[in-house]
C-alpha positions, -999 to +999 in steps of 0.1 A: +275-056-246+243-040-251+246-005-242+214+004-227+220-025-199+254-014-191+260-003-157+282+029-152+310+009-142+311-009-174+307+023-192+343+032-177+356+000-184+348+000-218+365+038-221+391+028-201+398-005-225+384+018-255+361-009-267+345-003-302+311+015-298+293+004-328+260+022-339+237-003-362+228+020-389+203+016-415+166+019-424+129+005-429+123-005-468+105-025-492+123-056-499+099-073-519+070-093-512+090-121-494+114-105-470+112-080-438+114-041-442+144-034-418+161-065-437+192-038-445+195-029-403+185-066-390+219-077-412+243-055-392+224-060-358+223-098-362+262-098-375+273-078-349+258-101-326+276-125-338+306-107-335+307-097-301+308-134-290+348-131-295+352-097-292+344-066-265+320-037-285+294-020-268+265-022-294+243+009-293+206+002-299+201+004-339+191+030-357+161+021-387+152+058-396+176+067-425+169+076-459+154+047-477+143+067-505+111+057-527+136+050-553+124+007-550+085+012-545+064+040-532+054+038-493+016+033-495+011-006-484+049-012-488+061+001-453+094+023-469+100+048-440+118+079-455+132+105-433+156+131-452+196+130-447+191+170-439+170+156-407+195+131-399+223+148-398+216+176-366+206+142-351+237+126-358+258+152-349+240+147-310+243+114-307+284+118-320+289+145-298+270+132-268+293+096-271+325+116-270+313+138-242+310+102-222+346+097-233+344+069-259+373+078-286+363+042-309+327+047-324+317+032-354+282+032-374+281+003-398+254+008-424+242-019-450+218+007-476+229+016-510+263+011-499+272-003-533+277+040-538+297+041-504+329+055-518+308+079-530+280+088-506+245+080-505+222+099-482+220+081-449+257+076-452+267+108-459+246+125-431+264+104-405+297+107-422+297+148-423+282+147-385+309+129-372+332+151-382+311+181-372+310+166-338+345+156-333+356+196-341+328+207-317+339+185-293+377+197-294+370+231-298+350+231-266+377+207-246+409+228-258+395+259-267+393+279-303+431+282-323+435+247-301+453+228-337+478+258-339+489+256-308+525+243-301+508+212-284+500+201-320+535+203-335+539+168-338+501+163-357+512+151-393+536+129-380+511+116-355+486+113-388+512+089-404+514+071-375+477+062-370+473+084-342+442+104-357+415+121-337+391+121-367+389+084-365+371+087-331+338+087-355+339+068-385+309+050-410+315+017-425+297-003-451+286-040-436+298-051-470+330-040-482+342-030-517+368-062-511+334-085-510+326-073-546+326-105-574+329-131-543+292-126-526+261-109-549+255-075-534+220-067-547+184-056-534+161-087-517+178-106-544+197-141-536+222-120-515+201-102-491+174-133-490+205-156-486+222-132-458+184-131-440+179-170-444+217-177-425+212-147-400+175-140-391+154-170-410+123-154-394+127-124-418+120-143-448+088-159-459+092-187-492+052-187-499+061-153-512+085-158-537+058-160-566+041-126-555+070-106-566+070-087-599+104-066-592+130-071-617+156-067-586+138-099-572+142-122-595+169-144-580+155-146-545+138-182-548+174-197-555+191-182-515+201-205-494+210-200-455+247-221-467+255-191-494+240-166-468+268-185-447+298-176-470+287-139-468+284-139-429+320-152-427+333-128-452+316-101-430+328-110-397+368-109-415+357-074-424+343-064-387+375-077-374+397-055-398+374-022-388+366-027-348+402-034-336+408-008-307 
């Protein structure tokens, strides 16, 4: 469901059942002269869509304003939006610590940006990582007060951890594409993985006439997508979303 035409009594329902609360995370940037700017966010949106016809999430309305960087093209006629991962994180840490003060416990933001680097970090990523955790110990500090994890309460917390039962995972980041996709679908930048995902989830966001306009070397393969290999990588997705967004 759509969060912003949920009724409160599906807001309870969805607590009560712990539904996955899934932020679409990701950002506004030049993807050659062929394909939309928000091509990286419109991926997990239109996925997600896809995945809530078999399963109940609560989809938050998506987020475009990370850090796109200038890295691919500079922003004057090219539409990057660049907003620093020292801005987003304050904001992140509100919008974390706002959903667990409603009482979800199963929030996820799923980001599709440099995440070839996820293990790692890149910007936006890390931002939202580091505020989630900075929101979840906010949030318990102010439910069970200061000293609350050395209280006797929490004697049974490592054996707890190795059982799953982990209140850090109330706020976790995931990569639309997973390290597990590498060598079986081509992760790249508006070449014929992004153009091919675009052409099988949101056709509108590509334009063919503009293939020949290009002049990025990261381009170069767009002109052979095709909505059926764009296909292969929306079903390897959708096992992935399934894997992350059980409750």
């Amino acid at each position: 469901m759509r969060y912003e035409l949920m009724l409160p009594h599906q807001i309870r329902k969805a607590i009560a059942e712990n539904w996955p609360v899934v932020l679409p995370l990701g950002v506004l940037e030049y993807h050659g002269e062929h394909m939309a700017v928000g091509m990286d966010t419109l991926a997990v949106v239109k996925t997600l869509e896809l995945f809530e016809k078999e399963a109940d999430i609560v989809i938050l309305p998506p987020f475009y304003y990370g850090t796109a960087s200038y890295a691919v093209a500079p922003p004057e006629g090219s539409g990057s939006v660049q907003v620093g991962g020292n801005a987003l994180a304050p904001f992140a840490e509100e919008l974390f610590y706002s959903l667990l003060r409603i009482g979800f416990r199963n929030v996820h933001a799923i980001i599709h940006h440099q995440t070839e680097n996820f293990a790692a970090g890149m910007p936006t990523d890390l931002a939202f990582k580091s505020a989630g955790r900075q929101a979840i110990f906010r949030f318990l500090e102010k439910e069970r007060g200061e000293g609350w994890w050395g209280t006797q309460a929490m004697a049974d917390y490592y054996s707890g951890h190795a059982a799953g039962e982990n209140f850090f995972n109330w706020v976790q980041v995931h990569p639309l594409m997973p390290a597990t996709m590498n060598g079986q679908y081509p992760f790249d930048h508006a070449g014929i993985g992004e153009t091919s995902l675009m052409l099988a989830l949101c056709p509108e966001a590509v334009d063919a006439g503009h293939f020949a306009d290009n002049t990025g070397w990261y381009t170069a393969s767009a002109s052979e997508a095709s909505a059926e290999l764009g296909q292969k990588g929306v079903a390897m997705i959708l096992d992935h979303l399934r894997a992350i967004l059980s409750a």
